[in-house]
N, C-alpha and C positions, 0 to 999 in steps of 0.2 A: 814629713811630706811623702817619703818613700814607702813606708805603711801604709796608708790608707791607697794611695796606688796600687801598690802590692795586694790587697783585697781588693779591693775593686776587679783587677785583673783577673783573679783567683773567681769570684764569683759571674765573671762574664758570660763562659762556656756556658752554663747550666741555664744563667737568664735567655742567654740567645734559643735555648733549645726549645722553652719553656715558651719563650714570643713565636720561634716556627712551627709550633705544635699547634698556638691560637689561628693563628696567620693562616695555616692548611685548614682548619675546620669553618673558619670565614670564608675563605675558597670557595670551599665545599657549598656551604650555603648559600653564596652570592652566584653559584654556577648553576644551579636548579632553577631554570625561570619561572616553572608554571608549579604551584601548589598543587599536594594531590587533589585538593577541596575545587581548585581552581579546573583543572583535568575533566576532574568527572562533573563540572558544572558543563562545562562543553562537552562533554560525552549525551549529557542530559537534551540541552538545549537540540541536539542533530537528532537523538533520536524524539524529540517531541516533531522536529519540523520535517520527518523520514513518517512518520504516523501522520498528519495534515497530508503530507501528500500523496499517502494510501488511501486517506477516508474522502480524497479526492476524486480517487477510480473508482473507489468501491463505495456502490449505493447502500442507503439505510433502508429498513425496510416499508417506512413510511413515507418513500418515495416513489412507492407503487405508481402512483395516478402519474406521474412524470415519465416515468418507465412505461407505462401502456401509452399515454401520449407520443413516444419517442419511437414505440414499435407501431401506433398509427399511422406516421410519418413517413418512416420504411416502407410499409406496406403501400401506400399514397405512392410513393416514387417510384416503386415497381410496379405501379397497377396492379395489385392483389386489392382480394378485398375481404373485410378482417368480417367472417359470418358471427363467431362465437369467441368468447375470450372467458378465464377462469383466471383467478389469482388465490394462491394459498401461500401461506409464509413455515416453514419448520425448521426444525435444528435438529439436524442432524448429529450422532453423538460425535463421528469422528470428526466434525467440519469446525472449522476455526471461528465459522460466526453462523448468522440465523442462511437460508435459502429463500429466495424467494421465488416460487415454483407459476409460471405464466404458460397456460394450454390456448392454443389459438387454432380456430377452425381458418382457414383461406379457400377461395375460389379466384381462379385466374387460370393463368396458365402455367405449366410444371417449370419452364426457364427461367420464368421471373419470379416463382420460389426460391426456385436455388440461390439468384442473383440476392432475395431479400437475407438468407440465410447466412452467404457470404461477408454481407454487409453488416452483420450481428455483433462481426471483431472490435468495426469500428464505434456504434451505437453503444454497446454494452460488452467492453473487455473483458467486466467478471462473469460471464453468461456462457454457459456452454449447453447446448441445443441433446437434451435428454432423447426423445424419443422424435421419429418423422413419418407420417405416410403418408403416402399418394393415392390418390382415383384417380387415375384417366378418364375422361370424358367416351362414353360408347357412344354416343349419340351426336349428331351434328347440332351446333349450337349451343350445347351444354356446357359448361366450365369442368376442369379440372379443381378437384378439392383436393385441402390436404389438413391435418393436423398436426400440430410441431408443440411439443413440450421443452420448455427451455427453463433451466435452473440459473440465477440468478446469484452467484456467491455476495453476502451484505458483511454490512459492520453494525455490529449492534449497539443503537446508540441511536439521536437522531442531531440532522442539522440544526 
């Protein structure tokens, strides 16, 4: 009986070292909660729904007719009043998506340009106002003109 205790005893050390060496790498693995697989499925999913909510600001180019509708509007609430309108669409090389280039003739008066211009942030955020002139009216009862070129940053692609 004292033999086989005697081994037994003898081969403890090494079995215990051999179970704490398992024991630490099941650690290991039961302490990692999230899969790499798992990580960049959520890494994926944020930037799909961070894109939706870009192509939310930024119009397609075949949004034009919504987009001149929405600078009708503008115009409408400042009493301007829209003589002439152009629309052309390019891609530019450095620009991250198409343009879409809107030339508008107005007659009104020069305040309630600027106020329609001011108002451009909120109608179209991705719109930055290219070129602007004015006429002053020489004449009594004449209107003030002006022409305003505004480029339109799009996402290529349509709703």
């Amino acid at each position: 009986l004292f033999i086989p205790l005697w081994l037994i005893n003898q081969q403890q050390p090494a079995k215990q070292v051999e179970l704490k060496a398992t024991l630490a790498n099941l650690e290991k693995v039961l302490a990692v909660e999230e899969t790499p697989k798992a990580k960049l499925e959520i890494e994926l999913r944020q930037l799909k729904a961070e894109t939706e909510a870009a192509r939310a600001v930024y119009p397609s180019t075949t949004q034009a007719p919504e987009i001149m509708d929405s600078l009708l509007e503008l115009a409408k609430q400042n009493d301007i009043k829209i003589t002439s309108t152009k629309v052309s669409t390019s891609k530019p090389a450095k620009a991250l998506g198409p343009t879409l280039t809107i030339e508008l003739g107005l007659a009104g008066q020069v305040p309630k340009f600027q106020n329609s211009m001011l108002a451009l942030d909120d109608k179209l955020p991705t719109s930055q106002i290219k070129q602007v002139s004015f006429t002053i009216a020489v004449k009594e009862g004449e209107e003030d003109t002006a022409s305003i070129t505004i480029d339109i940053l799009c996402y290529e692609g349509s709703n």
